[in-house]
PARO-914723 format. One line per 10 residues: number of its first residue (from 1); for each residue x, y, z of N, C-alpha, C. Coordinates in Angstrom, 2 decimals. Example, Ala and Ser with C-alpha at 12.3 -4.5 7.8 and 13.67 -1.06 7.14 Angstrom:
1 = 13.19,-5.69,7.80,12.30,-4.50,7.80,13.20,-3.30,7.80 | 12.85,-2.25,7.08,13.67,-1.06,7.14,12.90,0.03,7.87
***
This chain:
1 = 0.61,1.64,-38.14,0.85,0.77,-37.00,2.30,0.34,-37.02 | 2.98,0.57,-35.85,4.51,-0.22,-36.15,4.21,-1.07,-34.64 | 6.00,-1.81,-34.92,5.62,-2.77,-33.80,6.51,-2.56,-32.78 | 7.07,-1.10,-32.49,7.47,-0.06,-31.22,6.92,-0.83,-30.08 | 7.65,-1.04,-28.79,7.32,-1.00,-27.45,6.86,-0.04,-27.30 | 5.62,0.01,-26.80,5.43,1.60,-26.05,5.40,1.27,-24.34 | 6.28,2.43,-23.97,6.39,2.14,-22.39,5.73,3.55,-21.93 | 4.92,3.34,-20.32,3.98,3.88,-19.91,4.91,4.51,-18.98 | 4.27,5.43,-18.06,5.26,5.79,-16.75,4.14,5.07,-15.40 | 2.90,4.25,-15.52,2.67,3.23,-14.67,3.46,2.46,-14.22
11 = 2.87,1.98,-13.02,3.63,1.47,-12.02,3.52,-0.13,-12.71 | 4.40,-0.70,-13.07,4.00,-2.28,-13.03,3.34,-2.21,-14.47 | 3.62,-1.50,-15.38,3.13,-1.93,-16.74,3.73,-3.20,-17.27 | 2.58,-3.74,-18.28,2.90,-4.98,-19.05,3.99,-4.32,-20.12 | 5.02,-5.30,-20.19,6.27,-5.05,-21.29,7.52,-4.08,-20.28 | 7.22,-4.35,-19.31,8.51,-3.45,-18.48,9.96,-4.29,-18.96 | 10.65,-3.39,-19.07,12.29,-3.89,-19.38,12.88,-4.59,-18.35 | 12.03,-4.86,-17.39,12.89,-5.36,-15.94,12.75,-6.96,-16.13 | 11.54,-7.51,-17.09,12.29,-8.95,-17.43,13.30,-9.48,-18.19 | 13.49,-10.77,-18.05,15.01,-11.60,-18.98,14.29,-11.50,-20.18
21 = 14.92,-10.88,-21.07,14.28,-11.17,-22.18,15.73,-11.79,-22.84 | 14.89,-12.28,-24.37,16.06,-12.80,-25.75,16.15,-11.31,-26.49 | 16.99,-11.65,-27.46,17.44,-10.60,-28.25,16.15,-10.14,-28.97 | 15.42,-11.05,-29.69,13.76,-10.47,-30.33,12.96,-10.04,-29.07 | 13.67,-9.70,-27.84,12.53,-8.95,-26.56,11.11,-9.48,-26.24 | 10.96,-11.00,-26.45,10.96,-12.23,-25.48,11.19,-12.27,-24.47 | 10.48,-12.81,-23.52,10.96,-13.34,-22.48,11.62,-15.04,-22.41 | 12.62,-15.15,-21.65,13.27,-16.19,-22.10,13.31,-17.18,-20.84 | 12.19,-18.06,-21.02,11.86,-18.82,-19.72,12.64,-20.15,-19.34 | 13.45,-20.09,-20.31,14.29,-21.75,-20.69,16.19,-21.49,-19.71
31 = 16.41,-20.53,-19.21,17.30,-20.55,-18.74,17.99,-21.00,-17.27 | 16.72,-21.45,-16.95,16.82,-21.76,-15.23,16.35,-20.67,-14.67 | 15.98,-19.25,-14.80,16.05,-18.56,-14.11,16.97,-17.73,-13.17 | 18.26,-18.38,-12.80,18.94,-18.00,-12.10,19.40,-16.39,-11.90 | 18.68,-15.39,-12.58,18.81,-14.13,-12.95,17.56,-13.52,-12.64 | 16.32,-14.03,-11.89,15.29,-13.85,-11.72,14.86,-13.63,-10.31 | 14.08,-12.86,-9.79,13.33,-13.14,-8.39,12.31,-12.57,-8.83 | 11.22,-11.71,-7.79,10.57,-11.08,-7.95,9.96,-9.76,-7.07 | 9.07,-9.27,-7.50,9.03,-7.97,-7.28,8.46,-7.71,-5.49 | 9.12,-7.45,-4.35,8.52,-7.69,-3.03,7.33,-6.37,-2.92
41 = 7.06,-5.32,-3.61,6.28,-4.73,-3.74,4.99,-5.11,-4.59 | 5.18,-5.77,-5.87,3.90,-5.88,-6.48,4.63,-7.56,-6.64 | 3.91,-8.27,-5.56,4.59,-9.62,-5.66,4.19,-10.78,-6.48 | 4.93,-11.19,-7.05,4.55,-12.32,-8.07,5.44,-11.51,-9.28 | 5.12,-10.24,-9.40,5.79,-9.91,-10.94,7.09,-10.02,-11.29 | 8.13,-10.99,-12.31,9.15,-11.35,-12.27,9.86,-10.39,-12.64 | 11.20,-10.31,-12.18,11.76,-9.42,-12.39,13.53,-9.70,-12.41 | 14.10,-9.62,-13.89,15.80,-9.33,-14.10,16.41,-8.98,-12.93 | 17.41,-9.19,-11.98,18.59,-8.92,-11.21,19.30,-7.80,-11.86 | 19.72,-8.87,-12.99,20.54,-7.83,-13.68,19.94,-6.16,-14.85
51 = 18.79,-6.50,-15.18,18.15,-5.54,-15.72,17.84,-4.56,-14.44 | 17.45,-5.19,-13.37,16.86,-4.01,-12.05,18.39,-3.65,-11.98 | 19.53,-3.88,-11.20,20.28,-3.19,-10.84,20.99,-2.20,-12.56 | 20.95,-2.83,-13.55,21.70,-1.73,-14.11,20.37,-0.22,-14.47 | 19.34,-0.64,-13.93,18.06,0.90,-14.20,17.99,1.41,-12.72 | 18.62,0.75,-11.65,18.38,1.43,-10.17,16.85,1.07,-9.50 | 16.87,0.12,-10.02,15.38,-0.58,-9.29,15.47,-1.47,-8.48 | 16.37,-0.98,-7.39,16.67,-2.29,-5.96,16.89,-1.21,-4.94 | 16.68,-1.84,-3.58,17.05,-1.29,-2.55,17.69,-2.27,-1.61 | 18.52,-2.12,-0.83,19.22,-2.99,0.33,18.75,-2.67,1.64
61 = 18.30,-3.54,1.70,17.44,-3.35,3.44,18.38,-4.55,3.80 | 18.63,-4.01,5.67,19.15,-5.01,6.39,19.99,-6.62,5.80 | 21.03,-5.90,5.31,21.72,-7.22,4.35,21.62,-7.57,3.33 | 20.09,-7.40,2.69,19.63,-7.82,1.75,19.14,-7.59,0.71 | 19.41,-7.38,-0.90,19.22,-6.80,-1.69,17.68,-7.12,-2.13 | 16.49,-6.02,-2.54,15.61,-5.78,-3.08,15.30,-5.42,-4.34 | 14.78,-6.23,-5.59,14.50,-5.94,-6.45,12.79,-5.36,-7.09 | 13.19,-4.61,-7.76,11.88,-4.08,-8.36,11.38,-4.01,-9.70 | 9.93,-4.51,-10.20,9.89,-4.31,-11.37,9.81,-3.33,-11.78 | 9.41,-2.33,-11.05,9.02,-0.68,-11.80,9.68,0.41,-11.17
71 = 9.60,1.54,-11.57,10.12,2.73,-10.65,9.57,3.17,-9.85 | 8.06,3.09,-9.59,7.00,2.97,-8.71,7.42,2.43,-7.42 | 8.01,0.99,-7.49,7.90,0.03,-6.44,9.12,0.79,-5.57 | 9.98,1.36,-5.59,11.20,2.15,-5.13,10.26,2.62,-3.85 | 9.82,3.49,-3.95,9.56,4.35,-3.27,8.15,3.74,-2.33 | 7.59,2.88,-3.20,6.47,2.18,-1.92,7.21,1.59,-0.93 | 8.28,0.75,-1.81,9.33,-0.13,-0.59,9.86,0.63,0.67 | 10.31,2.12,0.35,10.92,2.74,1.16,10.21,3.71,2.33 | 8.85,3.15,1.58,7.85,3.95,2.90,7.81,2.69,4.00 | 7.81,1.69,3.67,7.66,0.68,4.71,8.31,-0.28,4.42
81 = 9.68,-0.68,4.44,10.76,-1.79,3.95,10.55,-3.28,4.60 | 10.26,-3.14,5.97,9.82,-3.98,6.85,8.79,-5.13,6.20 | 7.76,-4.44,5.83,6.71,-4.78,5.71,6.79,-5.55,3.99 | 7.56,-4.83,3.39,7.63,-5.39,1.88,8.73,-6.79,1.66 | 9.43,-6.26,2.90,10.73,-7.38,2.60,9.98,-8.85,3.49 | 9.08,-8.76,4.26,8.51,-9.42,4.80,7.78,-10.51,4.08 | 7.19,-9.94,2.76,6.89,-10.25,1.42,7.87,-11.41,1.09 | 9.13,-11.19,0.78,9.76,-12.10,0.40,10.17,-13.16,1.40 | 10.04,-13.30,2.37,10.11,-14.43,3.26,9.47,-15.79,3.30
***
Protein backbone atom coordinates (compact mmCIF):
# COMPACT_ATOMS: atom_id res chain seq x y z
CA UNK A 1 0.00 0.00 0.00
CA UNK A 2 1.65 3.48 -0.58
CA UNK A 3 0.11 6.75 -0.14
CA UNK A 4 0.32 7.78 -4.17
CA UNK A 5 -2.61 9.97 -5.48
CA UNK A 6 -4.16 7.91 -7.85
CA UNK A 7 -5.87 10.01 -10.54
CA UNK A 8 -8.74 8.57 -12.71
CA UNK A 9 -9.52 9.91 -16.29
CA UNK A 10 -13.39 10.51 -14.77
CA UNK A 11 -15.02 13.39 -15.07
CA UNK A 12 -15.07 15.20 -11.63
CA UNK A 13 -13.04 12.65 -9.64
CA UNK A 14 -12.42 13.06 -5.88
CA UNK A 15 -8.62 14.37 -5.41
CA UNK A 16 -8.60 16.38 -8.80
CA UNK A 17 -5.53 18.80 -8.88
CA UNK A 18 -7.87 21.65 -9.76
CA UNK A 19 -8.21 22.48 -5.94
CA UNK A 20 -6.01 25.08 -3.64
CA UNK A 21 -4.20 22.82 -2.03
CA UNK A 22 -0.98 23.25 0.80
CA UNK A 23 2.26 21.82 0.10
CA UNK A 24 1.21 18.22 2.05
CA UNK A 25 -1.80 18.32 -0.94
CA UNK A 26 -4.48 19.54 1.46
CA UNK A 27 -6.82 21.57 0.68
CA UNK A 28 -6.28 24.90 2.17
CA UNK A 29 -9.56 26.49 3.29
CA UNK A 30 -8.03 29.30 5.55
CA UNK A 31 -7.00 31.65 2.77
CA UNK A 32 -10.05 33.64 1.91
CA UNK A 33 -10.49 31.90 -1.06
CA UNK A 34 -9.75 34.54 -3.34
CA UNK A 35 -8.23 31.94 -5.91
CA UNK A 36 -11.38 29.93 -5.95
CA UNK A 37 -14.81 29.77 -7.87
CA UNK A 38 -16.43 26.95 -9.07
CA UNK A 39 -17.11 24.50 -11.53
CA UNK A 40 -20.29 26.02 -13.99
CA UNK A 41 -20.54 22.52 -15.39
CA UNK A 42 -20.58 20.20 -12.37
CA UNK A 43 -21.68 23.11 -10.02
CA UNK A 44 -20.77 23.40 -6.52
CA UNK A 45 -17.32 21.59 -7.16
CA UNK A 46 -14.51 24.07 -6.12
CA UNK A 47 -12.15 24.76 -8.23
CA UNK A 48 -8.21 26.70 -8.35
CA UNK A 49 -8.18 29.77 -10.96
CA UNK A 50 -4.88 29.35 -10.94
CA UNK A 51 -4.50 25.49 -11.05
CA UNK A 52 -7.48 25.50 -13.97
CA UNK A 53 -5.77 27.99 -16.14
CA UNK A 54 -2.17 26.63 -15.84
CA UNK A 55 -3.88 22.64 -16.99
CA UNK A 56 -6.29 24.48 -19.71
CA UNK A 57 -9.46 23.91 -17.87
CA UNK A 58 -11.32 27.32 -18.67
CA UNK A 59 -13.13 28.65 -21.45
CA UNK A 60 -14.08 32.45 -22.22
CA UNK A 61 -17.51 32.89 -23.22
CA UNK A 62 -18.81 36.37 -23.96
CA UNK A 63 -16.26 38.39 -21.70
CA UNK A 64 -16.06 36.03 -19.27
CA UNK A 65 -13.71 33.57 -18.08
CA UNK A 66 -14.94 29.85 -17.23
CA UNK A 67 -13.43 27.58 -14.96
CA UNK A 68 -13.40 23.84 -14.73
CA UNK A 69 -12.76 21.17 -12.39
CA UNK A 70 -12.09 18.38 -14.83
CA UNK A 71 -11.22 17.83 -18.44
CA UNK A 72 -14.60 16.46 -18.94
CA UNK A 73 -16.33 19.76 -18.08
CA UNK A 74 -14.42 21.51 -21.30
CA UNK A 75 -16.22 20.06 -23.68
CA UNK A 76 -19.82 19.74 -21.94
CA UNK A 77 -19.40 23.61 -21.54
CA UNK A 78 -18.76 23.98 -25.19
CA UNK A 79 -21.71 22.02 -26.36
CA UNK A 80 -23.95 24.53 -24.72
CA UNK A 81 -21.98 27.65 -23.09
CA UNK A 82 -25.18 29.58 -22.73
CA UNK A 83 -26.73 27.32 -20.69
CA UNK A 84 -23.64 26.47 -18.31
CA UNK A 85 -22.57 30.05 -17.90
CA UNK A 86 -26.12 30.67 -16.95
CA UNK A 87 -25.13 28.39 -14.02
CA UNK A 88 -22.97 30.91 -12.69
CA UNK A 89 -25.31 33.77 -12.50
Amino acid sequence: MTNETQTTSSCCSTGSASTAATGNGRENLLDGGSDMTTCPVMVGNPVSKKAAEATGLFRDYEGQRYYFCCAGCGPAFDSDPAKYAANMA
